[in-house]
DRENKOL-367908 format. One record per residue (C-alpha): x, y, z; residue in three letters. Coordinates in Angstrom, 2 decimals. Each point is the difference from the previous one (the first is absolute). Layout:
// DRENKOL-367908
+---------+---------+---------+------+
!       X !       Y !       Z ! type !
+---------+---------+---------+------+
!       X !       Y !       Z !  ALA !
...
+---------+---------+---------+------+
***
This chain:
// DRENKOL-367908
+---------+---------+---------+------+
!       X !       Y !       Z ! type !
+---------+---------+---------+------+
!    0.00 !    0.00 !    0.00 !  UNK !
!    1.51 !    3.16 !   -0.96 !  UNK !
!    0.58 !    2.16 !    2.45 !  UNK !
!   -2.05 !    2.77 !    0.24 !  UNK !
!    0.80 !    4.14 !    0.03 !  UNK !
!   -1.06 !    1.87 !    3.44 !  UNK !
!    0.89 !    3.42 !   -1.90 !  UNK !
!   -3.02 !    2.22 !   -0.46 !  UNK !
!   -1.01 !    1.16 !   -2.93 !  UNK !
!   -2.15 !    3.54 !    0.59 !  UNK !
!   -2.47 !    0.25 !   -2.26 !  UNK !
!    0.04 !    3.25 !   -2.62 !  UNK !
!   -0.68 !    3.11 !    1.13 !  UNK !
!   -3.52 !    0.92 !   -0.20 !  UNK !
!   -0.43 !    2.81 !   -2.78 !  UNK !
!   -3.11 !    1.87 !   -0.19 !  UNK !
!   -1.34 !    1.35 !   -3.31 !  UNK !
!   -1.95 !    3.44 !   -0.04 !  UNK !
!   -1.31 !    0.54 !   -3.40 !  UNK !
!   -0.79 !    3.37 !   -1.41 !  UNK !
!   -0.39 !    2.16 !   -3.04 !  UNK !
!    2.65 !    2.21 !    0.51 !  UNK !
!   -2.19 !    2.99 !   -0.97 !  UNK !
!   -2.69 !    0.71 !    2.82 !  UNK !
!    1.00 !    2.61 !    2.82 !  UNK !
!   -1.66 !   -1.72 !    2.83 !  UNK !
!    1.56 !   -3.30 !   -0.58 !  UNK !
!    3.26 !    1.35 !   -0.21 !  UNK !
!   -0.54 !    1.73 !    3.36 !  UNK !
!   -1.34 !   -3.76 !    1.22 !  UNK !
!    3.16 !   -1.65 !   -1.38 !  UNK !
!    2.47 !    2.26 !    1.34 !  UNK !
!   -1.79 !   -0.06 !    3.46 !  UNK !
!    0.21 !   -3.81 !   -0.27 !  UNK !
!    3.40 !   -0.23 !   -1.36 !  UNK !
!    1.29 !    2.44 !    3.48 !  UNK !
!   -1.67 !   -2.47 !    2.16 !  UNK !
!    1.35 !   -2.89 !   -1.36 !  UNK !
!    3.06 !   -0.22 !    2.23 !  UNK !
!    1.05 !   -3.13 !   -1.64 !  UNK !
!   -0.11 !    0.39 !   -3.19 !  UNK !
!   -2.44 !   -2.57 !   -1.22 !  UNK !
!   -2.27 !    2.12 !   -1.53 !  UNK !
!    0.80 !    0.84 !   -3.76 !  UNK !
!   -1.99 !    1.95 !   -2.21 !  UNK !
!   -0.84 !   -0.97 !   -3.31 !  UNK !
!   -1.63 !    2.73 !   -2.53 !  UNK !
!   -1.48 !   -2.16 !   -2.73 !  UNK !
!   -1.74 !    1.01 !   -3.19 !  UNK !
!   -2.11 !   -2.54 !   -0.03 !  UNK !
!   -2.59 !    1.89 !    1.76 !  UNK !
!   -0.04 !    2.57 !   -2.89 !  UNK !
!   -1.58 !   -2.77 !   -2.20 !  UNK !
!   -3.68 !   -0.73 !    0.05 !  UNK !
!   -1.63 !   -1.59 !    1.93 !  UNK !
!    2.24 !    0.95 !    2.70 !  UNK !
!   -0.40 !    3.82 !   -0.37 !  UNK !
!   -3.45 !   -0.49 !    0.80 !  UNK !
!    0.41 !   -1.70 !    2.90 !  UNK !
!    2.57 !    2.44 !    0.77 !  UNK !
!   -2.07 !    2.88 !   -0.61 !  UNK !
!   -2.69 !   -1.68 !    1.96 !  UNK !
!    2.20 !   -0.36 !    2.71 !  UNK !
!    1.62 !    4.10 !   -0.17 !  UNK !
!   -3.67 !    1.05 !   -0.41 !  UNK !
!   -1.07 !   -2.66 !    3.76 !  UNK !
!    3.38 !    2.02 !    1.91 !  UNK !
!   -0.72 !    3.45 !   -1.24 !  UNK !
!   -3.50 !   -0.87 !    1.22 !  UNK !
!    1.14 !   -1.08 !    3.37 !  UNK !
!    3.22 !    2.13 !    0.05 !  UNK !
!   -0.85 !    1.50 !    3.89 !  UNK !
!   -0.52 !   -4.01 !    1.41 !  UNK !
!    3.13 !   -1.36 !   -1.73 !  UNK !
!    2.11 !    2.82 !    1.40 !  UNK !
!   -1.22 !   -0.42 !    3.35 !  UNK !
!    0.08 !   -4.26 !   -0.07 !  UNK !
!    3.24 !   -0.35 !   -1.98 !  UNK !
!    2.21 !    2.62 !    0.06 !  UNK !
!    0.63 !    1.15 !    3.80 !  UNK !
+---------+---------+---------+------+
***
C-alpha cells in the first residue's frame, strides 16, 4: 500500500465575480464601495458587454429603472 501524503493541499482562493457595464454612475459608485471593503482581495470586477446586447439591456434597463425607483431604500439598506 503506498504510502500516503499528510501535506495539505488548501484549496484555491475563493474569487468573487462582480459583473457590470462599465457605463452606469451608480454602479460604479457600488463597485468601488465594494472593491474598498474587500480587504482581501477576492472581489474582482468584471465590466462585460454582454449586457449591452438584447435581451440583456432590457433586463438591465428593467433593473436601472426598479433602483432609481427605490434609490432612498437601497441607500439606506445597502450602502451604510
Amino acid at each position: 500500500m503506498p504510502a500516503q501524503s499528510t501535506a495539505h493541499i488548501a484549496p484555491p482562493q475563493d474569487q468573487y465575480l462582480l459583473f457590470w457595464d462599465g457605463e452606469c454612475g451608480c454602479c460604479r459608485r457600488a463597485v468601488e464601495w465594494a472593491s474598498n471593503r474587500d480587504k482581501t482581495d477576492r472581489l474582482s470586477p468584471f465590466i462585460i458587454d454582454l449586457l449591452r446586447q438584447p435581451p440583456m439591456i432590457w433586463t438591465l434597463e428593467i433593473g436601472y429603472w426598479l433602483i432609481a425607483r427605490n434609490r432612498l431604500f437601497f441607500s439606506k439598506t445597502l450602502f451604510r
